[in-house]
PDB file of N, H, CA, C and O in Angstrom:
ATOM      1  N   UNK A   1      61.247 118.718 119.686  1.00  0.00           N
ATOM      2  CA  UNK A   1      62.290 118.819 118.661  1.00  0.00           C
ATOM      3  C   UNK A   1      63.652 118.416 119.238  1.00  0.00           C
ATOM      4  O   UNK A   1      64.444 117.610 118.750  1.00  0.00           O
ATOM      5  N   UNK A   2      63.775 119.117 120.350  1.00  0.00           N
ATOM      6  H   UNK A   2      63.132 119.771 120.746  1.00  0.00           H
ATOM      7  CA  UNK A   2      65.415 118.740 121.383  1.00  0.00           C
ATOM      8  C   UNK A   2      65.548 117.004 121.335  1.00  0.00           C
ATOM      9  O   UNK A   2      66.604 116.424 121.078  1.00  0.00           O
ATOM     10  N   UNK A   3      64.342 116.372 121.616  1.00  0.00           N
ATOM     11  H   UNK A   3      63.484 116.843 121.824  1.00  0.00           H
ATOM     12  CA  UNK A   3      64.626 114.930 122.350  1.00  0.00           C
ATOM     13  C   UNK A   3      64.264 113.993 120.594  1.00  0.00           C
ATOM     14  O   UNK A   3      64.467 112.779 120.623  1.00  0.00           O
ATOM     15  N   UNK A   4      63.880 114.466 119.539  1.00  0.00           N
ATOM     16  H   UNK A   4      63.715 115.452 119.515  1.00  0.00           H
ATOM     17  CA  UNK A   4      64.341 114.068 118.402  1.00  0.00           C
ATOM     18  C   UNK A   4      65.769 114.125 117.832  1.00  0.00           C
ATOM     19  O   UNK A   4      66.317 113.314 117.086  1.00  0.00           O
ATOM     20  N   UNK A   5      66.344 115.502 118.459  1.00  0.00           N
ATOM     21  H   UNK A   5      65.899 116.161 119.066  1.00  0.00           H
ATOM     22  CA  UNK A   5      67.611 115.753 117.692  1.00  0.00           C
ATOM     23  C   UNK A   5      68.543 114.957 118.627  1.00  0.00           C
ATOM     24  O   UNK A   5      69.615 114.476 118.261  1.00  0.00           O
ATOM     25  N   UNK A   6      67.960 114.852 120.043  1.00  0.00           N
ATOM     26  H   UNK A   6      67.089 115.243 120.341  1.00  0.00           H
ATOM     27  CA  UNK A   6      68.993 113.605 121.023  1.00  0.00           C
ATOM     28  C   UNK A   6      68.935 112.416 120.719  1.00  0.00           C
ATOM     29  O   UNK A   6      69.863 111.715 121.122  1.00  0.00           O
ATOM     30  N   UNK A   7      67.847 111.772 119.914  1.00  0.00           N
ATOM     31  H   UNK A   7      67.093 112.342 119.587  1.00  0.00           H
ATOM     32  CA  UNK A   7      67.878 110.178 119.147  1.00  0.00           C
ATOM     33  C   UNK A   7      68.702 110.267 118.112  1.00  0.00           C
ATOM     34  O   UNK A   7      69.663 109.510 117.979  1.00  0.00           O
ATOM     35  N   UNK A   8      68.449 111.059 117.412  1.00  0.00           N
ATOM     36  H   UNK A   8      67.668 111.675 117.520  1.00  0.00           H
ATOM     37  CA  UNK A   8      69.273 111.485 116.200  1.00  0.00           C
ATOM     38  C   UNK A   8      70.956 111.536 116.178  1.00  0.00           C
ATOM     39  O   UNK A   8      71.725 111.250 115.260  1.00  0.00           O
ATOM     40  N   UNK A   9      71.172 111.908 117.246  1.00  0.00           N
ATOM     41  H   UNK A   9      70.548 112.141 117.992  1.00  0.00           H
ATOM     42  CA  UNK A   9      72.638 112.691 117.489  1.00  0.00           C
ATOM     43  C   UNK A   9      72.804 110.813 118.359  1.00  0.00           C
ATOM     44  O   UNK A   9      73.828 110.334 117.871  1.00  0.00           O
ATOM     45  N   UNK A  10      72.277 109.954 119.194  1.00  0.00           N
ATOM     46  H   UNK A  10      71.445 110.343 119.590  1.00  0.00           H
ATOM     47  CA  UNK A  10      72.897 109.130 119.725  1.00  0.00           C
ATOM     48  C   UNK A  10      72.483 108.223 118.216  1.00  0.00           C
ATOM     49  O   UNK A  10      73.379 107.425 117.938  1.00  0.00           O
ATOM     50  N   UNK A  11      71.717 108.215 117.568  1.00  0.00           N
ATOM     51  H   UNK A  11      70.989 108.862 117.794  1.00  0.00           H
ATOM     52  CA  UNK A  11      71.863 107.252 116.383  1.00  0.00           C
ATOM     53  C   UNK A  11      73.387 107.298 115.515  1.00  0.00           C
ATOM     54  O   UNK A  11      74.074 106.330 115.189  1.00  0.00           O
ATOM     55  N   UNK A  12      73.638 108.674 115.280  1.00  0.00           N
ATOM     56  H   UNK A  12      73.081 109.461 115.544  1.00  0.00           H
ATOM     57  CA  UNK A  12      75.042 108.826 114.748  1.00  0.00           C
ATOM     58  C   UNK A  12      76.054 108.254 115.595  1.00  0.00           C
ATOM     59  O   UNK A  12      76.802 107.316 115.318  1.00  0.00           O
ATOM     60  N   UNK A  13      76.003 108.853 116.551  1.00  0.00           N
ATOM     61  H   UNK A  13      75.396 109.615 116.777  1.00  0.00           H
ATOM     62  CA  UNK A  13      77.304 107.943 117.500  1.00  0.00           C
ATOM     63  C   UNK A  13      77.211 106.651 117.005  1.00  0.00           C
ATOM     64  O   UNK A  13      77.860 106.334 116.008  1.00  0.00           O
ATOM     65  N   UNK A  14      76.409 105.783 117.637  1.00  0.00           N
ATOM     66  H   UNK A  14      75.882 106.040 118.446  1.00  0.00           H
ATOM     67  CA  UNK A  14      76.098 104.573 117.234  1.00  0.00           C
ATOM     68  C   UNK A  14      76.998 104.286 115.891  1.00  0.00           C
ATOM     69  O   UNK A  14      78.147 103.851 115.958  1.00  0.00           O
ATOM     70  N   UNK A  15      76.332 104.584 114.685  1.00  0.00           N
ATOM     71  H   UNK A  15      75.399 104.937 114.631  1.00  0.00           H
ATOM     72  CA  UNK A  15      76.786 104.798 113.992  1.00  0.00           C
ATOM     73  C   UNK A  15      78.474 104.761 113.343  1.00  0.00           C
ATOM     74  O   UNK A  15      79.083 103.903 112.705  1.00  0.00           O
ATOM     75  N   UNK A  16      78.811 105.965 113.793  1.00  0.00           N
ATOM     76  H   UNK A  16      78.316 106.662 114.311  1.00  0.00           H
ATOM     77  CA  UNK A  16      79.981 106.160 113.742  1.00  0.00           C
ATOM     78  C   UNK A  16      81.240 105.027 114.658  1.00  0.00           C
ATOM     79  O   UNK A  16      82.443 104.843 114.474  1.00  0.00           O
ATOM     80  N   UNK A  17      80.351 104.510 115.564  1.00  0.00           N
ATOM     81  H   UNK A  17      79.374 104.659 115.714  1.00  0.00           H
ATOM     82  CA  UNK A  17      80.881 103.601 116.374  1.00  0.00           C
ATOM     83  C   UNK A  17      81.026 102.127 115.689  1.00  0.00           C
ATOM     84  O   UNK A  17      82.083 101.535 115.468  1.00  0.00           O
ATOM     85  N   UNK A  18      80.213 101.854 115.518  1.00  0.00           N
ATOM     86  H   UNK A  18      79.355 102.335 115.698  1.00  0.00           H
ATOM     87  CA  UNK A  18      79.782 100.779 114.293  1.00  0.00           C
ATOM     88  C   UNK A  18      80.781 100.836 113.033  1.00  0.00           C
ATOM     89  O   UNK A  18      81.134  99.827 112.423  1.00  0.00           O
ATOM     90  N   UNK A  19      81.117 101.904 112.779  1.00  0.00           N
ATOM     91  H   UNK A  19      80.830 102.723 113.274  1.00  0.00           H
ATOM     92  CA  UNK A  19      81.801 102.020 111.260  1.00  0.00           C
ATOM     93  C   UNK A  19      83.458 101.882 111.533  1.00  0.00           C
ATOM     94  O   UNK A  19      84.357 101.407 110.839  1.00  0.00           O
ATOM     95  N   UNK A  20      83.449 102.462 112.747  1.00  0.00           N
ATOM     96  H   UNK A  20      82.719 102.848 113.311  1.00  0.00           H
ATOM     97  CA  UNK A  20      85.272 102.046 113.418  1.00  0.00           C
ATOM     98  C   UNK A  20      85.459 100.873 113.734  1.00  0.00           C
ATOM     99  O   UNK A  20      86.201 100.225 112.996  1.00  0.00           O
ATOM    100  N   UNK A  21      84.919 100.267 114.806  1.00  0.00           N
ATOM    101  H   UNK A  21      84.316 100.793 115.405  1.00  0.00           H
ATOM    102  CA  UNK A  21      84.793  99.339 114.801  1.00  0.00           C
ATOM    103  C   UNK A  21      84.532  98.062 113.324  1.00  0.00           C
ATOM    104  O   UNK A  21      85.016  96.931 113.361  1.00  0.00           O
ATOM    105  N   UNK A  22      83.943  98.433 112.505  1.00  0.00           N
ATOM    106  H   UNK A  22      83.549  99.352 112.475  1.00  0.00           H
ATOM    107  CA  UNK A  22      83.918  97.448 111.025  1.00  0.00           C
ATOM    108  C   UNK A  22      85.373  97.558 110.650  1.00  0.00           C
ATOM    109  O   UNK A  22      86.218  96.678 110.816  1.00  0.00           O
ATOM    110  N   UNK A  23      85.589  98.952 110.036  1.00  0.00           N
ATOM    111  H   UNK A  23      84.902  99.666 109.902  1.00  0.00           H
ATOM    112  CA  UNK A  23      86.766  99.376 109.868  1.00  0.00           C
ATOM    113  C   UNK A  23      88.133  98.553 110.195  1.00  0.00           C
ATOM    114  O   UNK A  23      89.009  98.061 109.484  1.00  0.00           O
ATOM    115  N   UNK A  24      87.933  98.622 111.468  1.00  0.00           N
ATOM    116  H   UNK A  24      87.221  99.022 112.046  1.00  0.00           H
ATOM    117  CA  UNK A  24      88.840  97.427 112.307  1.00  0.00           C
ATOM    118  C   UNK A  24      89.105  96.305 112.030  1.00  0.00           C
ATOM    119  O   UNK A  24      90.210  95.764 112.070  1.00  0.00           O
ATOM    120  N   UNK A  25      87.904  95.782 111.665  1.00  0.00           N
ATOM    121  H   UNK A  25      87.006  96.221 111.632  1.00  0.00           H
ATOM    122  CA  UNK A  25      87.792  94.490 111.704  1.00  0.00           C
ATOM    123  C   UNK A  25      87.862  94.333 109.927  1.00  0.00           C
ATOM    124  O   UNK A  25      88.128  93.177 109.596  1.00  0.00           O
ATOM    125  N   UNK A  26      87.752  94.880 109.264  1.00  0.00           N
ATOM    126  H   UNK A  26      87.536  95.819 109.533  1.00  0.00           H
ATOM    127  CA  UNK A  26      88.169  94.868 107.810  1.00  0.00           C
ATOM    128  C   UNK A  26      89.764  94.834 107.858  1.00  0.00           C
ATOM    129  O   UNK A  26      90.369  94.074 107.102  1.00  0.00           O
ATOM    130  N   UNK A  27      90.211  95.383 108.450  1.00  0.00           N
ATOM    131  H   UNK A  27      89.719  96.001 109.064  1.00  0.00           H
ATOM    132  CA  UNK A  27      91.715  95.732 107.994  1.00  0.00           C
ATOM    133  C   UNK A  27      92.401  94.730 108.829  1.00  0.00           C
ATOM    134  O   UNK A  27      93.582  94.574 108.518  1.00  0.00           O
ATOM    135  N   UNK A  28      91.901  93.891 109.968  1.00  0.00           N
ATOM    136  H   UNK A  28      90.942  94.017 110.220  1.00  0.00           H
ATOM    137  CA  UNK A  28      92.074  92.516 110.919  1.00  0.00           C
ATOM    138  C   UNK A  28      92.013  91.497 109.418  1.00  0.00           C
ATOM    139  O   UNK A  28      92.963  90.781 109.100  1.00  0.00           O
ATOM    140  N   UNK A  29      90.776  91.590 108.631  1.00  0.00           N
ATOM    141  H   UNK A  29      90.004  92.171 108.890  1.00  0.00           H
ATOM    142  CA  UNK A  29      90.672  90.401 108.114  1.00  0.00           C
ATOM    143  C   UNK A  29      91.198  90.487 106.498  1.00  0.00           C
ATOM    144  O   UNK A  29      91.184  89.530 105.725  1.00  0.00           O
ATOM    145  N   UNK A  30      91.755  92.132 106.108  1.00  0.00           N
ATOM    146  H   UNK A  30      91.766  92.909 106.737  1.00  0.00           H
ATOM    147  CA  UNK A  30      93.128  91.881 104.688  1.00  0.00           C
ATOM    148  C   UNK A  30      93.700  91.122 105.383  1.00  0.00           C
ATOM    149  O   UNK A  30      94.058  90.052 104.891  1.00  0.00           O
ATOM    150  N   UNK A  31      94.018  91.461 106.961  1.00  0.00           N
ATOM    151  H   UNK A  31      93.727  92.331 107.360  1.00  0.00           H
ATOM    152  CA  UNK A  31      95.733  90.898 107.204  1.00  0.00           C
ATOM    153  C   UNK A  31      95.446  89.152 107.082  1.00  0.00           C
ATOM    154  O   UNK A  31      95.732  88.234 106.314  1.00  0.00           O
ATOM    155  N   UNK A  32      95.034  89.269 107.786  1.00  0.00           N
ATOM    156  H   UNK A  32      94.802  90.015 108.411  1.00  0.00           H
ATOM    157  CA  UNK A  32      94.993  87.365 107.827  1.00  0.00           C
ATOM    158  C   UNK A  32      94.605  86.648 106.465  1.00  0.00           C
ATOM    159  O   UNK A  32      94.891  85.487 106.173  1.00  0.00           O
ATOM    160  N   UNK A  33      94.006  87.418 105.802  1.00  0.00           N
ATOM    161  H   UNK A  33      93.773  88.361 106.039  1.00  0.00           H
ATOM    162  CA  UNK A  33      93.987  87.031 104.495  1.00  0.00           C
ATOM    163  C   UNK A  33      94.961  86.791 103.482  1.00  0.00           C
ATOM    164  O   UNK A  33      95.126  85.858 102.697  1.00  0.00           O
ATOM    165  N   UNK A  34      95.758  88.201 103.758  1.00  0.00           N
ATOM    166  H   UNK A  34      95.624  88.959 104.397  1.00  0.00           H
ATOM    167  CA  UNK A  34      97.070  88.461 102.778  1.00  0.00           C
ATOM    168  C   UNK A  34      97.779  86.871 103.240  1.00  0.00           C
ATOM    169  O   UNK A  34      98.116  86.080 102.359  1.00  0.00           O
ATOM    170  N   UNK A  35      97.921  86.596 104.497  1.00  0.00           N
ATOM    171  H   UNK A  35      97.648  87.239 105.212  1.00  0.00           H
ATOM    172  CA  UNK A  35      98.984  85.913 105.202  1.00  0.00           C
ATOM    173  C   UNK A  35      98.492  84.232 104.989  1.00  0.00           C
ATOM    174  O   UNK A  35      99.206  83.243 105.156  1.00  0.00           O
ATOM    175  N   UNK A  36      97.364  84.263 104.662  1.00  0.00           N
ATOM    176  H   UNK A  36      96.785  85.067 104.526  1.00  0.00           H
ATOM    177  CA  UNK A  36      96.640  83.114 104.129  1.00  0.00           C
ATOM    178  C   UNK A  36      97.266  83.168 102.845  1.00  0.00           C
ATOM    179  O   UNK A  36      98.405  82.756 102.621  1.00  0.00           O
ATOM    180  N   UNK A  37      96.288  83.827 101.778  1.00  0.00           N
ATOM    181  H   UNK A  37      95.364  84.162 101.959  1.00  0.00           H
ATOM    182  CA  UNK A  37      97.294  83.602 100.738  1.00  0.00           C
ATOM    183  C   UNK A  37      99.004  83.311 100.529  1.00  0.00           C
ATOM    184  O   UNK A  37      99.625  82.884  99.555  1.00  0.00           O
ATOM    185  N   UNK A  38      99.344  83.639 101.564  1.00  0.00           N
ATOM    186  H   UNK A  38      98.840  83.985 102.355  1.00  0.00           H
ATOM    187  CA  UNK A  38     100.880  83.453 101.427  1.00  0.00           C
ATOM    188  C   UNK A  38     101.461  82.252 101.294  1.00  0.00           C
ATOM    189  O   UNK A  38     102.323  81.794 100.544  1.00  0.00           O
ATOM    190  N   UNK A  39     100.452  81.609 102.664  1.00  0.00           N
ATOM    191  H   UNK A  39      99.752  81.981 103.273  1.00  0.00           H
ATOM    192  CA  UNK A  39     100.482  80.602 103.060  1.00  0.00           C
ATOM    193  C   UNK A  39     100.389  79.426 101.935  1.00  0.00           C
ATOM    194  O   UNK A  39     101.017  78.415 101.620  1.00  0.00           O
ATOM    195  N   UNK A  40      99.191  80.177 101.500  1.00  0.00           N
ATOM    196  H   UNK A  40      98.680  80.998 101.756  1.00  0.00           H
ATOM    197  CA  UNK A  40      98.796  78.991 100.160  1.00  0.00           C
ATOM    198  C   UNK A  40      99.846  78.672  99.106  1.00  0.00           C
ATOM    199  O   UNK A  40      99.941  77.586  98.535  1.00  0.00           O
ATOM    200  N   UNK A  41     100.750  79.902  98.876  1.00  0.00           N
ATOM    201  H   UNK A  41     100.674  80.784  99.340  1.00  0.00           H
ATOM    202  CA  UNK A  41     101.343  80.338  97.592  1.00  0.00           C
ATOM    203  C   UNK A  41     102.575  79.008  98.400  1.00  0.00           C
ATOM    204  O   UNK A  41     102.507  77.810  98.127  1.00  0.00           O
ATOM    205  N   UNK A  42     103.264  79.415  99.061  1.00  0.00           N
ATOM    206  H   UNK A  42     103.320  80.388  99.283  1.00  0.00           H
ATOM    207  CA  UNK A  42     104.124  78.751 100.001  1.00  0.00           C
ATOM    208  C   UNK A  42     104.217  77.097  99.951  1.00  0.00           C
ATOM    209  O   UNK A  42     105.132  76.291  99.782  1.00  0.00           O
ATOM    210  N   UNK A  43     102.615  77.005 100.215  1.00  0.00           N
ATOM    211  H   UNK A  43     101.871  77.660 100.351  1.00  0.00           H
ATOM    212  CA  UNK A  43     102.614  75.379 100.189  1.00  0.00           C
ATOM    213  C   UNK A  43     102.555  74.712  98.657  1.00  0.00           C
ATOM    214  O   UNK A  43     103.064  73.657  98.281  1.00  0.00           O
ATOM    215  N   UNK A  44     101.561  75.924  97.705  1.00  0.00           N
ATOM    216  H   UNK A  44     101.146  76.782  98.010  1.00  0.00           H
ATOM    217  CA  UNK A  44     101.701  75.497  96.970  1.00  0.00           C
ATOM    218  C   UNK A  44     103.330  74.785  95.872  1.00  0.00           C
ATOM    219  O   UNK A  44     103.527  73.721  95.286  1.00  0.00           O
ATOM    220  N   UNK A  45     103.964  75.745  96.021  1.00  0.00           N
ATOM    221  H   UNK A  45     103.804  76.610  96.497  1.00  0.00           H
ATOM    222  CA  UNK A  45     105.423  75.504  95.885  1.00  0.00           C
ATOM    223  C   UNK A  45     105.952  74.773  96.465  1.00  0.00           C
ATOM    224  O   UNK A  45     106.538  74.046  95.663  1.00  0.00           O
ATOM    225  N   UNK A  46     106.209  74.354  97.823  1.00  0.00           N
ATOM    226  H   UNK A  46     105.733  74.945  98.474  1.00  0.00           H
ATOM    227  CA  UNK A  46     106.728  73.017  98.279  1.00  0.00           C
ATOM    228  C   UNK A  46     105.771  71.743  97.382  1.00  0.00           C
ATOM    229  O   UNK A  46     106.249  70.839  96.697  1.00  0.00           O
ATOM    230  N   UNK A  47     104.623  71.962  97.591  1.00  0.00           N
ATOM    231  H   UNK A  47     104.235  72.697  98.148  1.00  0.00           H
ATOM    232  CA  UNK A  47     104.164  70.353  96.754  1.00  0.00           C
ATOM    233  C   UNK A  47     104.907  70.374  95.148  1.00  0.00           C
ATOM    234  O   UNK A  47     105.175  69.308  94.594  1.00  0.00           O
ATOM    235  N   UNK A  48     105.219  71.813  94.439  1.00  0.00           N
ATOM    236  H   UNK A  48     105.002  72.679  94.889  1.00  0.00           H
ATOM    237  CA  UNK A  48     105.370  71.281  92.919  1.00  0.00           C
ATOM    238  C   UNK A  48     106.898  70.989  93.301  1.00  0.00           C
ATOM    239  O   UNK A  48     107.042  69.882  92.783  1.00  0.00           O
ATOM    240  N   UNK A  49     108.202  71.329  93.929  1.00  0.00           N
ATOM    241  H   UNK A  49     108.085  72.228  94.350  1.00  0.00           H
ATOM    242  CA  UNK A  49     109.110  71.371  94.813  1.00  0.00           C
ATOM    243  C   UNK A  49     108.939  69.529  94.993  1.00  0.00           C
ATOM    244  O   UNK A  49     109.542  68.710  94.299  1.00  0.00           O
ATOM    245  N   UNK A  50     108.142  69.266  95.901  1.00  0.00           N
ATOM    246  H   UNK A  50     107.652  69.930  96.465  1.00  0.00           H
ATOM    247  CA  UNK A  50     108.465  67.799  95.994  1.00  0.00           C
ATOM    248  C   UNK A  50     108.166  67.004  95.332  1.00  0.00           C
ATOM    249  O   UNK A  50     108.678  65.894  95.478  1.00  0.00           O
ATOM    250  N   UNK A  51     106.765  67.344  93.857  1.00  0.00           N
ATOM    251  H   UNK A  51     106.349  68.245  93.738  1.00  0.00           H
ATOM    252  CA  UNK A  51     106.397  66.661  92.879  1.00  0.00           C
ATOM    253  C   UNK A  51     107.938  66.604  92.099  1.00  0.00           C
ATOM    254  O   UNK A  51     108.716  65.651  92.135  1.00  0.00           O
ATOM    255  N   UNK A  52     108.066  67.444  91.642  1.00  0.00           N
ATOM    256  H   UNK A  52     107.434  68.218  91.612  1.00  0.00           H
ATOM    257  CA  UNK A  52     109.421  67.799  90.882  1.00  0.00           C
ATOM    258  C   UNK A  52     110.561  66.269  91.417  1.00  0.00           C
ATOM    259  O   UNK A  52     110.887  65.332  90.688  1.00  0.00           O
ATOM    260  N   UNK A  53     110.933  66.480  92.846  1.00  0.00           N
ATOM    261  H   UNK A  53     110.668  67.241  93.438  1.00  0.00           H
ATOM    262  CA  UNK A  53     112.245  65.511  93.275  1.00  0.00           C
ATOM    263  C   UNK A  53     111.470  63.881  92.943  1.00  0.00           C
ATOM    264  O   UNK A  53     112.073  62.834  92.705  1.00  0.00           O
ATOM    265  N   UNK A  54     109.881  64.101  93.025  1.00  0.00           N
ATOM    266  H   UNK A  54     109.392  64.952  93.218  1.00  0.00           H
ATOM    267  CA  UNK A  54     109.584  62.390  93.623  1.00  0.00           C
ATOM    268  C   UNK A  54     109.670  62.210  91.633  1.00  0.00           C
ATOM    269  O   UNK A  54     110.359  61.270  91.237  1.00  0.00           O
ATOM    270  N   UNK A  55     109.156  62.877  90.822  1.00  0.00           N
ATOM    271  H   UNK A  55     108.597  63.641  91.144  1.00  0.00           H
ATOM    272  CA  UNK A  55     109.627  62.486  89.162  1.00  0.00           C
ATOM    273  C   UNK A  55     111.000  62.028  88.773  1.00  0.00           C
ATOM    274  O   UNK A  55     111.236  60.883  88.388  1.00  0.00           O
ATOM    275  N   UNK A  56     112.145  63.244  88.924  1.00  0.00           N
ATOM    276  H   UNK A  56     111.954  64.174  89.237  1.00  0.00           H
ATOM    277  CA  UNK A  56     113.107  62.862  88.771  1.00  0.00           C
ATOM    278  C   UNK A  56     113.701  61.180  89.549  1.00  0.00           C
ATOM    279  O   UNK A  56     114.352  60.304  88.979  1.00  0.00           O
ATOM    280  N   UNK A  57     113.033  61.194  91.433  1.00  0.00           N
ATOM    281  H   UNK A  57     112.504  61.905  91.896  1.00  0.00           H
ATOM    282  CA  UNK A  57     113.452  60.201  91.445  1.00  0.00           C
ATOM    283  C   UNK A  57     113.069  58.910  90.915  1.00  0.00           C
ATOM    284  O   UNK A  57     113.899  58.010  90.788  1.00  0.00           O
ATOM    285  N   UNK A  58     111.541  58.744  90.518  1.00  0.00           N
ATOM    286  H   UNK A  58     110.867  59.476  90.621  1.00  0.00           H
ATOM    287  CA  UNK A  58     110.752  57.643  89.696  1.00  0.00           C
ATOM    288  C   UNK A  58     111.496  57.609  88.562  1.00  0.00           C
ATOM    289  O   UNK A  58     111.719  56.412  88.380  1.00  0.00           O
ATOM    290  N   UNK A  59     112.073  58.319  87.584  1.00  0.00           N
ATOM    291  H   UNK A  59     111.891  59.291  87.732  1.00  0.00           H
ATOM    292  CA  UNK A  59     113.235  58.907  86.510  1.00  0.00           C
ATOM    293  C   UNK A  59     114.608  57.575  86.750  1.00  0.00           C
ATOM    294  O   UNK A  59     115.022  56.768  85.918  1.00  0.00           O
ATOM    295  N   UNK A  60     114.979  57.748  88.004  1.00  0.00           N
ATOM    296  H   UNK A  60     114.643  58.404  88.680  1.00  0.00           H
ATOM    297  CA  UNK A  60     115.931  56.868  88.287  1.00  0.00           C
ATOM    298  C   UNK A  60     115.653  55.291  88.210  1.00  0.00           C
ATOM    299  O   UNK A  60     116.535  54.506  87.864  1.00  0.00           O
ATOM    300  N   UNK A  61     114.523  54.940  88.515  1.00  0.00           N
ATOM    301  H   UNK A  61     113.806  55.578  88.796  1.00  0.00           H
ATOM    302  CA  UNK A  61     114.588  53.849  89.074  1.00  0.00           C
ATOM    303  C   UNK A  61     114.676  53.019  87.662  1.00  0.00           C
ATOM    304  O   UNK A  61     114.264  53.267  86.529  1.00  0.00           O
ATOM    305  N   UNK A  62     115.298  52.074  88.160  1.00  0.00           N
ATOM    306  H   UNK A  62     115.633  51.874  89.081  1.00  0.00           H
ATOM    307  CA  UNK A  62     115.191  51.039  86.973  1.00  0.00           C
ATOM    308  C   UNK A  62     114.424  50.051  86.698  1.00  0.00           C
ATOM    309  O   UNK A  62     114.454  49.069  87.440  1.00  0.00           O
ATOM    310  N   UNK A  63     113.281  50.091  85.207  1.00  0.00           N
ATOM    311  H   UNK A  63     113.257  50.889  84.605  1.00  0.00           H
ATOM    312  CA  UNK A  63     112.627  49.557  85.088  1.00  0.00           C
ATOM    313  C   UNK A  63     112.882  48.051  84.818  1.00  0.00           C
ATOM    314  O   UNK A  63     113.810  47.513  84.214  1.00  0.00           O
ATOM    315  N   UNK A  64     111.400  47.328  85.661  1.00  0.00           N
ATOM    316  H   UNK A  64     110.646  47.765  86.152  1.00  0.00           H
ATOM    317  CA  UNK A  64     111.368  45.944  85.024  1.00  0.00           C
ATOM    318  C   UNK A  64     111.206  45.270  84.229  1.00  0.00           C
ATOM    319  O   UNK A  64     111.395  44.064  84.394  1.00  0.00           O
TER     320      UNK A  64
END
């Protein structure tokens, strides 16, 4: 019974070790995520940002 409840008891560790470790690595991969998205949001706005100037300047040019 003792050397069942010692598999048992190192399965939990395990366990519990496993789940901090995930843990970790979940809250590693919001961050880089959030900061991705940012990223995206960011670029996305510079391209409508430079779509925007290259219209107005096609706007200017004088047609043939």
């Amino acid at each position: 019974m003792q050397a069942e409840l010692d598999v048992l008891e190192s399965k939990l560790a395990q366990l519990v070790q496993l789940t901090m470790r995930l843990r970790k690595e979940n809250h590693h991969l919001r961050k880089e995520l959030a900061q991705a998205l940012s990223q995206g949001r960011q670029c996305h706005d510079k391209i409508d940002s430079v779509k925007s100037r290259l219209e107005r300047l096609l706007a200017q040019l004088p047609e043939e």
